[in-house]
N, C-alpha and C positions, 0 to 999 in steps of 0.2 A: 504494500500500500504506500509506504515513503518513495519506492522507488518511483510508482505513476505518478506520485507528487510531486517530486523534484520534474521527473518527465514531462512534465504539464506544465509547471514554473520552466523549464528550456524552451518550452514551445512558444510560450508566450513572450518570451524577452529575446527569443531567437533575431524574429528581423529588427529589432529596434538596436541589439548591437552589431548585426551585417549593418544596417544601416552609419553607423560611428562608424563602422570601420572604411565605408567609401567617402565617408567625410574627411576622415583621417588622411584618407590615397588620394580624395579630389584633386588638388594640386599635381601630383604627376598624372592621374589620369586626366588631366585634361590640357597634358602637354602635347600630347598628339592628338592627329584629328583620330585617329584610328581607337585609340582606348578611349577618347570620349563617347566617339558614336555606336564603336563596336563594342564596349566592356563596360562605364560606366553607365550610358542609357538605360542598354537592356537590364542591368543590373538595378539600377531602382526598382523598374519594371516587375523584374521577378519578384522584390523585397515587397512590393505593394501584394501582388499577387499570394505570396506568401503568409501576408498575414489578413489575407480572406480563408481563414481556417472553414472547415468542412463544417464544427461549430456555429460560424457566422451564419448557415443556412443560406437564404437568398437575398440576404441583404435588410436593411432598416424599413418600417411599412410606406416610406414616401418613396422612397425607390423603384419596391414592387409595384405603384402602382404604375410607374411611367416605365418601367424595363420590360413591357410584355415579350414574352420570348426571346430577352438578352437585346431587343434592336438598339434600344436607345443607350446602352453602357457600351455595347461594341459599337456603337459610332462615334459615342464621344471620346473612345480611348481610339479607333482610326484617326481622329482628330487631331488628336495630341502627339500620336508618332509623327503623322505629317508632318507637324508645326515645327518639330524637335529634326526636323530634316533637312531643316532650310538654311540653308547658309547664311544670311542675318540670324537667324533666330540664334543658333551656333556662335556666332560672333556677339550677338548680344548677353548671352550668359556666361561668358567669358568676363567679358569687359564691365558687367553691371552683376555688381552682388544681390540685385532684387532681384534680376532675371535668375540668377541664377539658381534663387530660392524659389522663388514660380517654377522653374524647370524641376527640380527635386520635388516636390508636393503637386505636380501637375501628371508625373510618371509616374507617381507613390497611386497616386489616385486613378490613371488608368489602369494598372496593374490589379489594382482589389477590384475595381470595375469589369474587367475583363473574365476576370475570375468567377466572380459570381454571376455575371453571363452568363457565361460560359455553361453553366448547370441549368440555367433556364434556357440554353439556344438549343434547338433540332438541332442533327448532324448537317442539315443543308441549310441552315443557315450560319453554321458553325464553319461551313467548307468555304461559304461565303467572304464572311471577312477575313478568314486567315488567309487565301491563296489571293483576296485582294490586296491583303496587307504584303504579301509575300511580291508580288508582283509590282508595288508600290516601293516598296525597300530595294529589288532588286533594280527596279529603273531609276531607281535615285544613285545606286550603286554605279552602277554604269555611266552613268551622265559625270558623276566625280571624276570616273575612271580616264573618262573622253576628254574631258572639259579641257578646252588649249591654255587656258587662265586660271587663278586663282579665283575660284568662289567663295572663299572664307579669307576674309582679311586677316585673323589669328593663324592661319597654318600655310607653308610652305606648300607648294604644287604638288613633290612628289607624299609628304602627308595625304594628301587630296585623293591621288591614285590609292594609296594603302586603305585607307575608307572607304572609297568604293568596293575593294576587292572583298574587303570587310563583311560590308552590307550583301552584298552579294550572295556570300558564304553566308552570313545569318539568316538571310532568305531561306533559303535551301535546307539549313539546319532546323528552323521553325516548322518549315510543313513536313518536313521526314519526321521532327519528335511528334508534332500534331495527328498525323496518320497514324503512327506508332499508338497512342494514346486514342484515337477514334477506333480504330480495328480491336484494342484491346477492351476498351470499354461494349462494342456492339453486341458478343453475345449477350451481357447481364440486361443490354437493354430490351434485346428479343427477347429474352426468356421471362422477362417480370412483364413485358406486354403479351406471354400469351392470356396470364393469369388474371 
């Protein structure tokens, strides 16, 4: 019984000290464009997601009532990747300690949103936003990759290339764990719908 307590006490203070600790790393991570966009992003990201415990259930009753089948949390967290892509926005949270607080608390909060979605979206609307998210990230990867200039006034050119190839690769790796994660999820869900 101490042990699931302490176990419980880790789960709960888990992401608030991941969270310190990319506080702690912010400064080198966001000396390249590549561990800002490829490591520290996704990484709040996860941290939010993270602490939408299976506990949380589907979220507070003002939520439920506007998140019918995940639409409006997975648009608002499409939202917020976009924005976190953009080469001003980038250069803004760099250069500006508010932005850069808005960025941290804007990922924190797509990541629990996405989460708890995610248990209310169908698998076809589930396929939805991730291979548009997937397709979003990877065309922004690319365009860094191509770009003849600097897009980000904080990072060097070939920075800009590495981010791309970055994103690219996150793409790819999100919808293979996503797949991974729908195929293993699908029989429990056939089987408790025959019943």
């Amino acid at each position: 019984m101490m042990r699931s307590r302490w176990h419980a006490v880790g789960k709960a203070i888990a992401p608030g000290a991941a969270l310190t600790g990319i506080a702690l790393l912010q400064p080198w991570l966001e000396q390249k464009m590549v561990t800002h966009m490829v490591v520290e992003l996704p990484l709040l990201f996860a941290i939010g997601a993270w602490a939408a415990t299976p506990g949380t259930g589907k979220g507070p009753s003002w939520l439920r009532q506007v998140n019918a089948s995940g639409l409006t949390g997975l648009t608002m967290s499409m939202v917020v990747s976009a924005f976190w892509m953009l080469p001003l926005s980038l250069d803004a949270a760099v250069l500006n300690p508010f932005v850069g607080w808005l960025k941290v608390c804007s990922l924190l909060a797509a990541g629990w949103l996405t989460r708890i979605s995610l248990r209310e979206a169908r698998p076809a609307v589930q396929s939805f936003f991730v291979l548009n998210w997937a397709w979003m990230t990877g065309a922004a990867g690319a365009l860094y990759q191509q770009a003849p200039e600097r897009l980000c006034s904080t990072y060097l050119l070939g920075d800009q290339a590495w981010a791309g190839m970055g994103l690219v690769a996150l793409a790819i790796a999100t919808v293979l764990a996503w797949m991974a994660l729908a195929f293993r999820e699908a029989p429990a869900v056939m089987n408790s719908s025959r019943y």
